[in-house]
C-alpha positions as CSV (number, residue, x, y, z in Angstrom):
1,X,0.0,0.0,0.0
2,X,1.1,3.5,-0.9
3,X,0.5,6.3,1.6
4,X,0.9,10.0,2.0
5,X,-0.5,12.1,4.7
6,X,-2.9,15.3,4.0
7,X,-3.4,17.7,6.7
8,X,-6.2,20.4,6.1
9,X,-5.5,23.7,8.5
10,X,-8.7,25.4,9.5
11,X,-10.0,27.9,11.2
12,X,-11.8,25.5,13.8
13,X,-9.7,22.6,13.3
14,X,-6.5,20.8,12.1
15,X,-7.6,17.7,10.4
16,X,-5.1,15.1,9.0
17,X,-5.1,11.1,8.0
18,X,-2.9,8.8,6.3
19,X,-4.4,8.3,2.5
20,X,-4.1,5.0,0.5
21,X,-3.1,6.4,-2.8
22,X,-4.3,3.5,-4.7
23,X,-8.2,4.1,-3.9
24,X,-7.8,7.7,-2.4
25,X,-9.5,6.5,0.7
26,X,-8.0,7.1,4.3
27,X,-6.2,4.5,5.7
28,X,-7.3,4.0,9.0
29,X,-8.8,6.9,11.2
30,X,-8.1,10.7,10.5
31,X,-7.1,13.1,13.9
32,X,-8.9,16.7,14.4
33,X,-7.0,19.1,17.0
34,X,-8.4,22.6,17.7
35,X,-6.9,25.2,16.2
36,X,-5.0,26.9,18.5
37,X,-6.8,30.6,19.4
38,X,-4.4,32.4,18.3
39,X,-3.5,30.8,15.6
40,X,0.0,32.0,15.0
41,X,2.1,30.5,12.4
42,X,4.4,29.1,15.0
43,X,1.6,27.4,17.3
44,X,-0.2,26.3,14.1
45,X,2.9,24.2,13.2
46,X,3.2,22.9,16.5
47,X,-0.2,21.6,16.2
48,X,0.8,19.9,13.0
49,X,3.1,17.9,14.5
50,X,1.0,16.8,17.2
51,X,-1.1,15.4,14.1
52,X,1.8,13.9,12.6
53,X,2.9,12.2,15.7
54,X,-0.4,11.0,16.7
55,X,-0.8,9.5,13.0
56,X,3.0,8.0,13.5
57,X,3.6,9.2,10.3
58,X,7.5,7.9,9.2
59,X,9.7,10.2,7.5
60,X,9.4,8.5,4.0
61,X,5.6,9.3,4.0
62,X,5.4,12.5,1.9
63,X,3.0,15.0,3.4
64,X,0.8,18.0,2.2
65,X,-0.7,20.6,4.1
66,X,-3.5,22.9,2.8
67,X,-4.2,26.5,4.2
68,X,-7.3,28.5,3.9
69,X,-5.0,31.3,1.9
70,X,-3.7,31.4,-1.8
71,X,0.1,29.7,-1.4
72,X,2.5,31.4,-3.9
73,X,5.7,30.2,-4.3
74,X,5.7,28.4,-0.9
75,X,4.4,31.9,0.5
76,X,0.9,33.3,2.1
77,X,0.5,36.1,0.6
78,X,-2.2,36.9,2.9
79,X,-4.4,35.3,5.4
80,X,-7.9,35.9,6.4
81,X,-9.3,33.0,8.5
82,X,-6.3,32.3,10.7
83,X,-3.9,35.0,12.5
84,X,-2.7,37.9,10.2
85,X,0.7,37.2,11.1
86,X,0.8,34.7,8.2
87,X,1.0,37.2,5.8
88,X,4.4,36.7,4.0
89,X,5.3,33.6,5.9
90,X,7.1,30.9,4.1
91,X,5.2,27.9,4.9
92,X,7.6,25.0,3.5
93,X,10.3,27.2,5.6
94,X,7.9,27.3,8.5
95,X,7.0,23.4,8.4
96,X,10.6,22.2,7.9
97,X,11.5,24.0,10.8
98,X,9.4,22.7,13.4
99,X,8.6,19.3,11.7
100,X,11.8,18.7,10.8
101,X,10.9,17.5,7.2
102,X,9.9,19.3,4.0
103,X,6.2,19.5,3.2
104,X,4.2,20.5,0.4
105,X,1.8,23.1,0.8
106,X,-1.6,24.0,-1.4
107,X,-5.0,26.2,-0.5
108,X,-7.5,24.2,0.6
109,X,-9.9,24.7,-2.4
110,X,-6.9,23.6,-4.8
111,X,-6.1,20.5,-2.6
112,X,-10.1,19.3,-2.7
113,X,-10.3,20.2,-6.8
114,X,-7.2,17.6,-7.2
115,X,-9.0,15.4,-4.8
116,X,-12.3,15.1,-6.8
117,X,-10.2,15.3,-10.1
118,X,-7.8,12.2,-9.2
119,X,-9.8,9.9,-7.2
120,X,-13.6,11.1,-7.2
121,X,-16.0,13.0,-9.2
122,X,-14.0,14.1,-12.6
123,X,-11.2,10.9,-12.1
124,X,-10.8,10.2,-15.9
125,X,-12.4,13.7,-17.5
126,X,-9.7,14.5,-19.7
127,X,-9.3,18.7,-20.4
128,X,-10.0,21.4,-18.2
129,X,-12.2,20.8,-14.6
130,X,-13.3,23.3,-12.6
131,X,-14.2,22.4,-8.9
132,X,-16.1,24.9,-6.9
133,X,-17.0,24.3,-3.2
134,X,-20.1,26.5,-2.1
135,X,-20.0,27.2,1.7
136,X,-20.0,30.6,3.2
137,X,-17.5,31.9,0.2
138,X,-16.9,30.1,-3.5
139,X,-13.5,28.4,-3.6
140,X,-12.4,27.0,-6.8
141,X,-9.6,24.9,-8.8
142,X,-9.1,24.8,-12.2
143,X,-7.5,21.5,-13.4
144,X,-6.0,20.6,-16.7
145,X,-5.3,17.1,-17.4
146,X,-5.1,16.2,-13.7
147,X,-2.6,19.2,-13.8
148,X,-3.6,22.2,-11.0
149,X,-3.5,26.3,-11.9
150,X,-3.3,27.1,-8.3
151,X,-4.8,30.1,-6.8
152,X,-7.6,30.7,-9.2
153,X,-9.8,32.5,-6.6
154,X,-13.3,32.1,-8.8
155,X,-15.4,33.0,-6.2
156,X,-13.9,36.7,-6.4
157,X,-15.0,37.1,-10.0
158,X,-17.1,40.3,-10.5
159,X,-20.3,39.7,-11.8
160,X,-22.6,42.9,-12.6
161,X,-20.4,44.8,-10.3
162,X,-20.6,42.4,-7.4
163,X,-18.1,39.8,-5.9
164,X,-19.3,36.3,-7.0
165,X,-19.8,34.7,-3.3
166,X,-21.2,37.5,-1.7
167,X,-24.6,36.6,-4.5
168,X,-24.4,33.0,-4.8
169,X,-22.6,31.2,-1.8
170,X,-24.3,28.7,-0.1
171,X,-23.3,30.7,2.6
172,X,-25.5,33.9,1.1
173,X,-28.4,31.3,0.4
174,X,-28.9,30.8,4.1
175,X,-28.6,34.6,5.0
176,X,-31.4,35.7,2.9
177,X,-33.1,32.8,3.3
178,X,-33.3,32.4,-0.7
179,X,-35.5,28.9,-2.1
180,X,-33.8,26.7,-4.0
181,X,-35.3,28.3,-7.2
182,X,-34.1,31.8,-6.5
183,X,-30.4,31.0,-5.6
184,X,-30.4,28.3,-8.5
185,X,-31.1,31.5,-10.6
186,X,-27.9,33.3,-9.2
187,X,-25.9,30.0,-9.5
188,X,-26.8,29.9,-13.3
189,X,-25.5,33.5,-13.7
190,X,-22.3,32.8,-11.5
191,X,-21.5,29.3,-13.8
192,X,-23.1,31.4,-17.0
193,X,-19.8,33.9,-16.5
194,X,-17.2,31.3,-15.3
195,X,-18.8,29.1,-18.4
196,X,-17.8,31.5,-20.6
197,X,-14.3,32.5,-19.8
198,X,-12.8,28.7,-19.9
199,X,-15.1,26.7,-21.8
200,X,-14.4,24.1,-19.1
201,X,-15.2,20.0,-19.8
202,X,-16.8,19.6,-16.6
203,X,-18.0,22.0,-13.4
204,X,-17.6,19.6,-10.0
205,X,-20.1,21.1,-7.4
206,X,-18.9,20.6,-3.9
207,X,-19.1,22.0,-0.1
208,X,-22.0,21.0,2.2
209,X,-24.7,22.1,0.2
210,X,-23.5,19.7,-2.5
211,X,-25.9,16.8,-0.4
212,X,-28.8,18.1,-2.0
213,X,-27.7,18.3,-4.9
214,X,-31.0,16.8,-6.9
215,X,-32.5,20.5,-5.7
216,X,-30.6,22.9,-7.7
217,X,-28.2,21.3,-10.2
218,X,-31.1,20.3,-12.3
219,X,-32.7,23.8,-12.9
220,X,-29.2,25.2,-13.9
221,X,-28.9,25.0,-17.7
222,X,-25.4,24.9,-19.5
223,X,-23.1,23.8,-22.6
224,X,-20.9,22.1,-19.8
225,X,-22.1,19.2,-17.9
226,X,-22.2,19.6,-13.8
227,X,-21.9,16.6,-11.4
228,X,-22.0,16.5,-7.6
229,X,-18.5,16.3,-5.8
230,X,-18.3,12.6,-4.5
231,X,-15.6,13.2,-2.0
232,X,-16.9,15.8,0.0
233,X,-15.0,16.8,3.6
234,X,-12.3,13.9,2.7
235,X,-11.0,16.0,-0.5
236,X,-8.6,18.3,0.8
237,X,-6.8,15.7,2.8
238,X,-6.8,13.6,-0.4
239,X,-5.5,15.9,-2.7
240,X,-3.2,17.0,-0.7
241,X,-1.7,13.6,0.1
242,X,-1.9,13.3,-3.4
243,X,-0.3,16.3,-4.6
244,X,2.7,15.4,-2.0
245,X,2.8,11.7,-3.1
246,X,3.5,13.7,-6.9
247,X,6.1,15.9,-6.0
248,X,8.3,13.6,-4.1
249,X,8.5,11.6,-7.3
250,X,9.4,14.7,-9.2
């Protein structure tokens, strides 16, 4: 059996798990620690190790970490769900120091696109797939031949001179209390715009609201075919794991 390790950082909680890389499952059970309040770079590496020990993860395992920030180069250029002191941090840096091994690091949208793209919902879709997790924002990942464009940031698109997410979230579904009908409406502008800048293959729909699927994805109506994300809350960790199984072959 092949293993990596994914760990997803969040604002809550730091969630990691050994991954088989042959059926992108986990292999045995995954370990949540709170995030630490606050959640300095330093005390957020710490906390990573405690995952990493309590996995008994072996130096030859390769392991990704995602972060809820665009990574650039190894780099958060900014950070606006954990401490602000992340901005400009080298992560890779960062993690080698206190783990005492070099990781790989990728947002957390990025990591769960790759996840659905290798192992789940687009796994053979040749071309170009575009992953989008609606929660309280839009995060996105564009991915080419199983091949990521990191840092897309989709959900920021302006769309008759509003952001993206703060129109068609899940998150803004649930704040003004829009039926399925209505929001489905602002989905099919949001995927309308996104539809016609790539021409994508496929659109993967994913975060929480992705369980009820059958309630919206049929009223939207598109060139490109949509699907429900199959992975859901395991993806990061998975692609992640994956994307560090890749590189270490490299």
């Amino acid at each position: 059996m092949k293993l990596a390790c994914g760990i997803d950082i969040g604002g809550s909680g730091v969630k990691g798990a050994l991954v088989d890389l042959t059926t992108g499952t986990y292999s045995g059970e995954s370990v949540l620690i709170k995030t630490p309040s606050p959640a300095t770079p330093d005390a957020v590496a710490q906390v990573c190790g405690q995952v990493l020990e309590t996995l008994g993860v072996t130096p030859e395992i390769p392991v990704g970490i995602t972060f809820p920030a665009p990574i650039v180069h190894g780099r958060v250029p900014f950070m606006a769900n954990l401490d602000p002191s992340w901005a400009g941090i080298d992560v890779v840096e960062l993690m080698d120091r206190h783990l005492g091994r070099t990781i790989v690091a990728l947002n957390d949208a990025d990591a769960a696109g790759l996840g659905e793209a290798i192992y789940g919902a687009a796994r053979g879709v040749p071309g170009v797939v575009i992953v989008t997790t609606l929660g309280t924002g839009i995060g996105s990942a564009i991915i080419n031949d199983g091949i990521l464009l990191p840092n897309s940031e989709l959900g920021h698109l302006e769309i008759d001179g509003h952001d993206a997410e703060t129109q068609a979230s899940a998150g803004q579904k649930t704040v003004q209390n829009l039926d399925w009908v209505t929001w489905a409406g602002r989905l099919q502008r949001y995927y309308s715009h996104v539809e016609m800048l790539f021409s994508p293959d496929l659109f993967v729909i994913g975060g929480g609201v992705s369980a009820n699927h059958e309630k919206f994805l049929p009223l939207l109506n598109l060139r490109t075919p949509v699907v429900p994300a199959i992975l859901r809350n395991t993806a990061g960790i998975v692609g992640a794991a994956f994307e560090a199984a890749r590189e270490s072959r490299a």
